[in-house]
C-alpha positions in Angstrom: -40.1 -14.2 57.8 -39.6 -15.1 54.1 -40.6 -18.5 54.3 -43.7 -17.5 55.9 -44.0 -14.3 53.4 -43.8 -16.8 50.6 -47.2 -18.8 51.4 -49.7 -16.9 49.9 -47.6 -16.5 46.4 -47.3 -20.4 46.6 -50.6 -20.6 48.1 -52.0 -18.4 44.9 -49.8 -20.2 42.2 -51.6 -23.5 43.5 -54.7 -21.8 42.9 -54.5 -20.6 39.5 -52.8 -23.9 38.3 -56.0 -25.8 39.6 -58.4 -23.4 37.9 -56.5 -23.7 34.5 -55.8 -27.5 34.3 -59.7 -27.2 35.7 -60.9 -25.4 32.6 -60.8 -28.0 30.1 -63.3 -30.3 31.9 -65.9 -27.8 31.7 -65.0 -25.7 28.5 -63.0 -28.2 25.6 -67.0 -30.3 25.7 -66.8 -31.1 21.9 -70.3 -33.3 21.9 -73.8 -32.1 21.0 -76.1 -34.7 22.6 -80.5 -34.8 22.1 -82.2 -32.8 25.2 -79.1 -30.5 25.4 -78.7 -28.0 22.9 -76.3 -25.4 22.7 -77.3 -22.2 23.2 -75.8 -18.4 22.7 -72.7 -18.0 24.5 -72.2 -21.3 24.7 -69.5 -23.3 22.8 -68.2 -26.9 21.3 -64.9 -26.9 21.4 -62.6 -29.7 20.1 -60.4 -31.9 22.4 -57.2 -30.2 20.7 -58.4 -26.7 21.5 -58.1 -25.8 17.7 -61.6 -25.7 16.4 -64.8 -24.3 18.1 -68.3 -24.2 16.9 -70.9 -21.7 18.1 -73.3 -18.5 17.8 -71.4 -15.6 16.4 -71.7 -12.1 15.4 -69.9 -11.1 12.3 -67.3 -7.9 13.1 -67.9 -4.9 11.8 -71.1 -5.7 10.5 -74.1 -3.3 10.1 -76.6 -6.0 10.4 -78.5 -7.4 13.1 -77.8 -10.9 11.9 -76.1 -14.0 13.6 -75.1 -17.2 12.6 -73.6 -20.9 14.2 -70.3 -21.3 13.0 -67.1 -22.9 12.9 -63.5 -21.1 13.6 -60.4 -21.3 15.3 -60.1 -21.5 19.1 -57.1 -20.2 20.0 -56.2 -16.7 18.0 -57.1 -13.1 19.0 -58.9 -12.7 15.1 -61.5 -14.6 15.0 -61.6 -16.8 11.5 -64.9 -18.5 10.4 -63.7 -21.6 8.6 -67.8 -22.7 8.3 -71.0 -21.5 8.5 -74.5 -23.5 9.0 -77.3 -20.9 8.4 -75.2 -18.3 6.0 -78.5 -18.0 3.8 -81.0 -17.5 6.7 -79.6 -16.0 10.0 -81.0 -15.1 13.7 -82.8 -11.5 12.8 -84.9 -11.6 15.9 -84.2 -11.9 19.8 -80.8 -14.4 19.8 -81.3 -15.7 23.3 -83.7 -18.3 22.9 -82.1 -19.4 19.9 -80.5 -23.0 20.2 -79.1 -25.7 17.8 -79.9 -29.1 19.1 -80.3 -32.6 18.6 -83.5 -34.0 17.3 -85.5 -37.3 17.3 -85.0 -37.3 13.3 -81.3 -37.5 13.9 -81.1 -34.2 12.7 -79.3 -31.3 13.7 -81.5 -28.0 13.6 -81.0 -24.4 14.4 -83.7 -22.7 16.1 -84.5 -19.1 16.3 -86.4 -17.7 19.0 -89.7 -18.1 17.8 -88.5 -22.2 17.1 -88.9 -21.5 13.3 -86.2 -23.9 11.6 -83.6 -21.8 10.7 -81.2 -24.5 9.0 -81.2 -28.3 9.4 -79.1 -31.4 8.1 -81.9 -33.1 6.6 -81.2 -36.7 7.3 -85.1 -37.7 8.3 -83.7 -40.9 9.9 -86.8 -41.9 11.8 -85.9 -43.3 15.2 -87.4 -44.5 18.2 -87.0 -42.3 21.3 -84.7 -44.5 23.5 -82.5 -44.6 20.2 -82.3 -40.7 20.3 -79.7 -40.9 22.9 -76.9 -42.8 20.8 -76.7 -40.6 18.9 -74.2 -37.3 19.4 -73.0 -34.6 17.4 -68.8 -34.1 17.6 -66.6 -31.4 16.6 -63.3 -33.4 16.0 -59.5 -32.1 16.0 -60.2 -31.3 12.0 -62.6 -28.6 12.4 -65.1 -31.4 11.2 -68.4 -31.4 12.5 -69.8 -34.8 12.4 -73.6 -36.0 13.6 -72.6 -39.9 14.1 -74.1 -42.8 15.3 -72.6 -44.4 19.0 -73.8 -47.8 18.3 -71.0 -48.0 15.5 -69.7 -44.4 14.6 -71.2 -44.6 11.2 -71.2 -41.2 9.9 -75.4 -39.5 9.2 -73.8 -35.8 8.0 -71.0 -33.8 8.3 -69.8 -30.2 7.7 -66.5 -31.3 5.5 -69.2 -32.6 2.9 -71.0 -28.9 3.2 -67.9 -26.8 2.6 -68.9 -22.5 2.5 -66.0 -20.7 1.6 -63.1 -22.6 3.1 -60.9 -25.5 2.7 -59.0 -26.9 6.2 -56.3 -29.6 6.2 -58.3 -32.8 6.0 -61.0 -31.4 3.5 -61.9 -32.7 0.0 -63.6 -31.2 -2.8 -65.4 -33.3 -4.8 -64.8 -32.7 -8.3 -67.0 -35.2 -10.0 -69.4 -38.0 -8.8 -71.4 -40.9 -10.5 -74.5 -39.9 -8.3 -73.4 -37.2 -5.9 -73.7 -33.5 -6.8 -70.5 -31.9 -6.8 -69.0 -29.6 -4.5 -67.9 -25.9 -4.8 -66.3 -23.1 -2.5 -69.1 -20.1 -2.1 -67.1 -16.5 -1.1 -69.1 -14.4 1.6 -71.2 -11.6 0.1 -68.5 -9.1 1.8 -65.6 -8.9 3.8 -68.5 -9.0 7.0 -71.1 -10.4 6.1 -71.2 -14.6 5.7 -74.2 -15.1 3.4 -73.5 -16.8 0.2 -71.6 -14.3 -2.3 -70.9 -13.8 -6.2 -67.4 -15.7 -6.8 -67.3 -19.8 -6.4 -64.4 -22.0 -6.7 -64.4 -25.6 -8.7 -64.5 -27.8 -11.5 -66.3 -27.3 -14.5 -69.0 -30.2 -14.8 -68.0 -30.4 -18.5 -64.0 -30.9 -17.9 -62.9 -32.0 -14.8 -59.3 -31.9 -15.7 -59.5 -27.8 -14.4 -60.9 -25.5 -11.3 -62.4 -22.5 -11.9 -63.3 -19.2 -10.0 -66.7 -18.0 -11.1 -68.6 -15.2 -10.7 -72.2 -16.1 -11.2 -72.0 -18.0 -14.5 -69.1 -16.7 -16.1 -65.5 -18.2 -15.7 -63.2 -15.5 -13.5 -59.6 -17.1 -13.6 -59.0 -21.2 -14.6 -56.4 -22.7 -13.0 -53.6 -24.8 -14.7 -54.9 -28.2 -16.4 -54.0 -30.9 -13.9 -51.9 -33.5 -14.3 -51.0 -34.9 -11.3 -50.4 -31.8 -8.4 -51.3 -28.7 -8.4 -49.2 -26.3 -8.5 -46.5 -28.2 -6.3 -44.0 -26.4 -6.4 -45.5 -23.2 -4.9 -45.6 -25.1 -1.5 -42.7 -27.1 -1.3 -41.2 -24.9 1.4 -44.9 -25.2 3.4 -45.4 -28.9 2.7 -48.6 -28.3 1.7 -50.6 -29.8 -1.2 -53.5 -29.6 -3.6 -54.0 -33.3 -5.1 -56.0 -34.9 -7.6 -57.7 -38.7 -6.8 -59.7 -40.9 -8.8 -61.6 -43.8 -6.6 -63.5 -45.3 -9.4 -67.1 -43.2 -8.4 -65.5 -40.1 -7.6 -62.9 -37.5 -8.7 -61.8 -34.9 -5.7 -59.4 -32.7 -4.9 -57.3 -32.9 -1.5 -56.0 -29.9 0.6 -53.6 -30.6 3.4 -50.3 -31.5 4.6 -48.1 -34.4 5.7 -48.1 -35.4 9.3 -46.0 -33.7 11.4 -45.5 -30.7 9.7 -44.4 -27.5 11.2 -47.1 -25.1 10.1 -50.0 -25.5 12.8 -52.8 -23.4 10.8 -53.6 -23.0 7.5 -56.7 -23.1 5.0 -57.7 -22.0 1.4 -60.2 -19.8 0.9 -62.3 -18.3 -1.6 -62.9 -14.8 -0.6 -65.5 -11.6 -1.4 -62.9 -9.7 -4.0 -62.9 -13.5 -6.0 -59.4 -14.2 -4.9 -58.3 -17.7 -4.0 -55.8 -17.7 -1.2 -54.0 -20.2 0.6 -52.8 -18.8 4.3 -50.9 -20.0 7.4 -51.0 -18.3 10.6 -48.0 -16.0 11.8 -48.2 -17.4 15.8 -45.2 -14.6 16.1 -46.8 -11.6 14.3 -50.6 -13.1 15.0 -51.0 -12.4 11.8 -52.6 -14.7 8.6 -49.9 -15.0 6.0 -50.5 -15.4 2.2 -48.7 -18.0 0.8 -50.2 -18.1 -2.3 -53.1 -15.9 -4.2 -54.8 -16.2 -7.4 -55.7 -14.4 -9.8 -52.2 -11.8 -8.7 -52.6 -9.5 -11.9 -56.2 -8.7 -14.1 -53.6 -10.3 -16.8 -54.2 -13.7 -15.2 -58.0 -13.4 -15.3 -59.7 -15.2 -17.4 -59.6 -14.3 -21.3 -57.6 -11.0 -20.3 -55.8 -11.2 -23.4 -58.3 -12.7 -26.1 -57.8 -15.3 -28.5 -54.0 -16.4 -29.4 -53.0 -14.0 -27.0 -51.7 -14.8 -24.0 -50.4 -13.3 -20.0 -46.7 -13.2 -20.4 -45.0 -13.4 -16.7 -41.7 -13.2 -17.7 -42.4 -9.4 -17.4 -42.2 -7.7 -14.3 -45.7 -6.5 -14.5 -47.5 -9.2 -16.5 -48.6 -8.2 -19.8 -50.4 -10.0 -23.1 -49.0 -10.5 -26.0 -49.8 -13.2 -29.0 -48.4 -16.0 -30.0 -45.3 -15.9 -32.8 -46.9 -15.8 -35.8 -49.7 -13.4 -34.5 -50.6 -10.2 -34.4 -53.0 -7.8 -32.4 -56.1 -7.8 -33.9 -57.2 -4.1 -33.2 -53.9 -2.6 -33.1 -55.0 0.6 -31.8 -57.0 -0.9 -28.9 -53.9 -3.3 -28.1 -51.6 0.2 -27.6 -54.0 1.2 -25.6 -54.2 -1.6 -23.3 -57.7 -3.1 -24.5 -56.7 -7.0 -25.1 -59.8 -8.7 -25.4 -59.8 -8.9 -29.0 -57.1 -10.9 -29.3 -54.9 -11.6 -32.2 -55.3 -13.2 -35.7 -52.8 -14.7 -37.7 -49.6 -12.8 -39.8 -50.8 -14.7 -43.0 -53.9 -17.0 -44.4 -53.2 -20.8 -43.4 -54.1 -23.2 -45.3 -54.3 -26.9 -44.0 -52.1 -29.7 -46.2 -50.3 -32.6 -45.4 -47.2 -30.4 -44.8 -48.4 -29.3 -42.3 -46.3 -28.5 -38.7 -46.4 -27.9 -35.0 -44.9 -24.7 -33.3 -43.9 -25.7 -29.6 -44.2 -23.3 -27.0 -43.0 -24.3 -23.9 -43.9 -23.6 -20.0 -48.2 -22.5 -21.2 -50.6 -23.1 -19.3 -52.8 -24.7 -22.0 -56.0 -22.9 -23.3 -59.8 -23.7 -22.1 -62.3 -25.6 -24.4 -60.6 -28.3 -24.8 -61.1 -31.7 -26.2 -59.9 -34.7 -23.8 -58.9 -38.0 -25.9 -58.2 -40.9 -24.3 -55.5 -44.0 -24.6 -53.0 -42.0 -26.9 -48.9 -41.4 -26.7 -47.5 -39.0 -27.4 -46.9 -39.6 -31.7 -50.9 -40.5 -31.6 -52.1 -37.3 -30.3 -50.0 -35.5 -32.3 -51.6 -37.3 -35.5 -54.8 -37.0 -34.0 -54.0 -33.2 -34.7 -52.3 -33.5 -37.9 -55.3 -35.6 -39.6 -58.0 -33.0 -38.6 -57.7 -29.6 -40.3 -59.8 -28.2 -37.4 -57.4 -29.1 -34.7 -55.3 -26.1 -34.5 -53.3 -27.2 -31.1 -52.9 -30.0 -29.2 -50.5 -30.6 -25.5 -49.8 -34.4 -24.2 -48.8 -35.5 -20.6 -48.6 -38.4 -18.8 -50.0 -38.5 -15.7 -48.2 -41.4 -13.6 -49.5 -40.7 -10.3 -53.8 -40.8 -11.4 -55.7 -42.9 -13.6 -59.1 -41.1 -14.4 -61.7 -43.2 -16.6 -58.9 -45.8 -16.5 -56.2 -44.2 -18.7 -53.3 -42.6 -17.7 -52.5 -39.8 -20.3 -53.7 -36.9 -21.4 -54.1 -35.7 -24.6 -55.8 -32.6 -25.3 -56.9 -30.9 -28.4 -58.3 -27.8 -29.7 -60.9 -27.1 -32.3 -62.0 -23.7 -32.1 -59.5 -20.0 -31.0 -57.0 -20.6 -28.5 -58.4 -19.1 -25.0 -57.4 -18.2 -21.5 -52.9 -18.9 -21.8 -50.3 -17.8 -20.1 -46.5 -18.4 -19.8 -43.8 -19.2 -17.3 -46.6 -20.6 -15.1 -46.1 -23.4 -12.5 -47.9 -26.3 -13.7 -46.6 -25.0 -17.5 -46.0 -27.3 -20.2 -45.7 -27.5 -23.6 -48.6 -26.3 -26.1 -47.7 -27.4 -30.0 -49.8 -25.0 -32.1 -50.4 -25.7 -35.7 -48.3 -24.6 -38.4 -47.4 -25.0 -42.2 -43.9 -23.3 -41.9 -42.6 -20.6 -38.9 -43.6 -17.2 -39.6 -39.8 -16.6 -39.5 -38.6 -19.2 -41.5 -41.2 -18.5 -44.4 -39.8 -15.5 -44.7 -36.2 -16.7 -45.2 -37.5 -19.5 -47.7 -39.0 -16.1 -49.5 -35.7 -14.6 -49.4 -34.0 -17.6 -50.4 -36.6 -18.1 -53.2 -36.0 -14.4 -55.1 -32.1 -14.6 -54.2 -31.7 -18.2 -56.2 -34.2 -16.0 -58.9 -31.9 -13.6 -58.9 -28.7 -15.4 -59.2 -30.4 -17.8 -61.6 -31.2 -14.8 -63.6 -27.7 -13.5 -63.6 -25.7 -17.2 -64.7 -28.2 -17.1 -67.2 -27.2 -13.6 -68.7 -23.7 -14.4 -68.1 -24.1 -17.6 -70.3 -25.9 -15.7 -72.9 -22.9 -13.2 -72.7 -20.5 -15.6 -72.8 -21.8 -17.3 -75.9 -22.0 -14.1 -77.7 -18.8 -13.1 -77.1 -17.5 -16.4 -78.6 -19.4 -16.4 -81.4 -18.7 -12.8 -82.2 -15.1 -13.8 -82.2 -15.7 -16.7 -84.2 -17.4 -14.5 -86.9 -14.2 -12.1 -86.9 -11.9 -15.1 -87.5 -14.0 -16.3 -90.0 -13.5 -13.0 -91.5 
């Protein structure tokens, strides 16, 4: 009896394994190929079961509107890492839509009506039989690539079309000799993917920095690079943020070394303007921040107005101005309005005397000037020479070579902008000075105490030499 009650479990175990190892032949199909688009409710998958690519419907959202996208495979929330047609999505009837192919070596979305909804734009004219080598792959990076088979060279692909996110793998391109450069986009809101205020990267003018902006105005600037950024923040999560120079291009990396234990994480922009950097709890099935910028309005950009600066030492981040500085509007600075900044104790005057006040662990201020091939005792002269240059900061950067020199030497002509302290990445600013605010003072007090005393020998003597000629007039007498 119980061997013979056992079939049908066995019998059904056999089953189910067969119809599970069975489901990868059918569903992890990773190529697009001409003459068979995808279609809604259809999806690429890659061979690693990570990525998929396909027709979604934003949650939540009050809109009719769907998009092709990119997100992760295997977690319950559904995470869009990439999206194709963010500014122009399916409004009308989504079941004729398709993304396909084409003889132009071109991948297109269709809507229903086969309007073009969003294409790559390649315009490689081909003949038809040639229409066939060529496929469309979503590879184990979340990467979509449109590719030639006769010899895999690359026509487009997503990772050079980032929206809002970065994945392991990705670079953003920072500066190019002919390409134009790249930049995160947020989504408008927390569910809907079209293209929102707040962008992430480097300032075309300085790419030594990355910026978040809303529209045209800088939101938060991150530390000035010198060779990672921010390192130290992810040391315990191996990941990394990287700076490379090739010669034509400057770009930033985002990933981690092989092997390591996290499985998922990106970098996003997102709607609020906050940059975040997130791994997935697999136990909790939950994202986890591991890092988010700007944490405090403190560490937005120009909180705290000229020669102030976000101190972090506090335990709720607050501005105050550099020694030798005071509020400018004292009354608005008690009442927490910083964005006049502060102006200096007394009137400085620029001489040959003058010094540099270090302050240590800054993250430098904006509008800067870059000057190349210096040390250390040259930039500092380069200061000291100019009475405009009221701050400079030097580092060597051993591990990047941009415009083939290897230090950094920044300067500053204008009001000190945008600092904070106790920041990773921090490093010594040298502000201009004649003489310390507090040693000035005790060079005063030195100067009317040797006055004084001065003043008092020299009454003494005059006493003394009265008294002896008074006695010599008595003996005289």
């Amino acid at each position: 009896m119980p061997i013979y009650s056992s079939l049908p479990v066995y019998a059904i175990l056999l089953l189910l394994s067969w119809l599970f190892s069975s489901v990868p032949l059918c569903a992890f199909d990773n190529r697009l190929v001409a003459g068979k688009p995808l279609s809604p409710g259809s999806v690429l998958i890659s061979q690693d079961g990570v990525f998929a690519l396909g027709f979604f419907f934003p949650s939540n959202s009050t809109k009719n509107h769907h998009y092709v996208g990119i997100w992760y495979n295997g977690i319950p929330e559904r995470t869009v890492v990439w999206v194709s047609n963010r500014a122009a999505p399916i409004t009308t009837n989504l079941s004729s839509a398709n993304l396909a192919v084409t003889s132009s070596s071109d991948i297109v979305l269709y809507d229903s009506d086969g309007h073009v909804l969003w294409t790559t734009n390649n315009n490689i004219s081909i003949d038809k039989d040639a229409v066939a080598s060529v496929e469309a792959v979503l590879d184990n990076t979340g990467n979509f690539i449109l590719r030639s088979l006769a010899d895999s060279a690359i026509l487009w692909q997503s990772f050079d079309h980032p929206t809002d996110t970065l994945v392991p793998g990705m670079n953003l391109r920072l500066s190019h000799n002919t390409l134009p450069l790249q930049h995160l986009v947020s989504w408008k809101g927390q569910h809907d993917p079209s293209p929102g205020e707040f962008s992430y990267g480097a300032n075309p003018k300085s790419l030594l920095q990355c910026f978040i902006w809303n529209g045209s105005r800088p939101h938060l600037r991150s530390p000035v690079w010198t060779n990672y950024l921010n390192m130290d923040r992810f040391k315990k999560s191996a990941i990394y943020l990287a700076l490379h120079y090739t010669g034509d291009e400057v770009y930033m990396s985002f990933g981690m070394p092989t092997g390591s234990f996290i499985l998922l994480v990106r970098m996003e922009i997102d709607y609020s303007g906050k940059v975040n950097i997130l791994s997935w709890d697999s136990n909790m099935l939950v994202w986890r921040a591991l890092y988010v910028e700007p944490q405090h309005e403190c560490n937005m950009y120009g909180y705290c107005g000229p020669y102030g600066y976000c101190d972090n030492t506090e335990i709720v981040p607050v501005c105050k101005c550099l020694d030798g500085f005071e509020p400018t509007d004292g009354k608005g600075w008690i009442a927490g309005s910083f964005s006049q900044g502060c102006r200096p104790k007394e009137v400085r005057r620029c001489t040959h005397g003058d010094g540099f006040l270090a302050f240590p662990g800054m993250k430098v201020p904006d509008k800067f000037l870059h000057v190349l091939s210096k040390s250390f005792d040259e930039c500092t002269e380069e200061c000291r020479s100019n009475c405009s240059c009221v701050a400079y900061a030097y580092s060597r950067m051993s591990n990047m070579d941009i415009d083939g020199d290897d230090t950094r030497c920044l300067v500053w002509m204008g009001d000190l902008i945008d600092m904070e302290n106790n920041t990773q990445g921090g490093e010594n600013l040298y502000v201009r000075t004649r003489i310390l605010q507090g040693d000035m003072r005790k060079i005063k007090t030195l100067e009317i105490v040797l006055s004084v005393v001065s003043s008092f020998l020299v009454l003494i003597c005059l006493g003394l030499i009265w008294i002896y000629a008074f006695r010599g007039w008595k003996l005289l007498l």
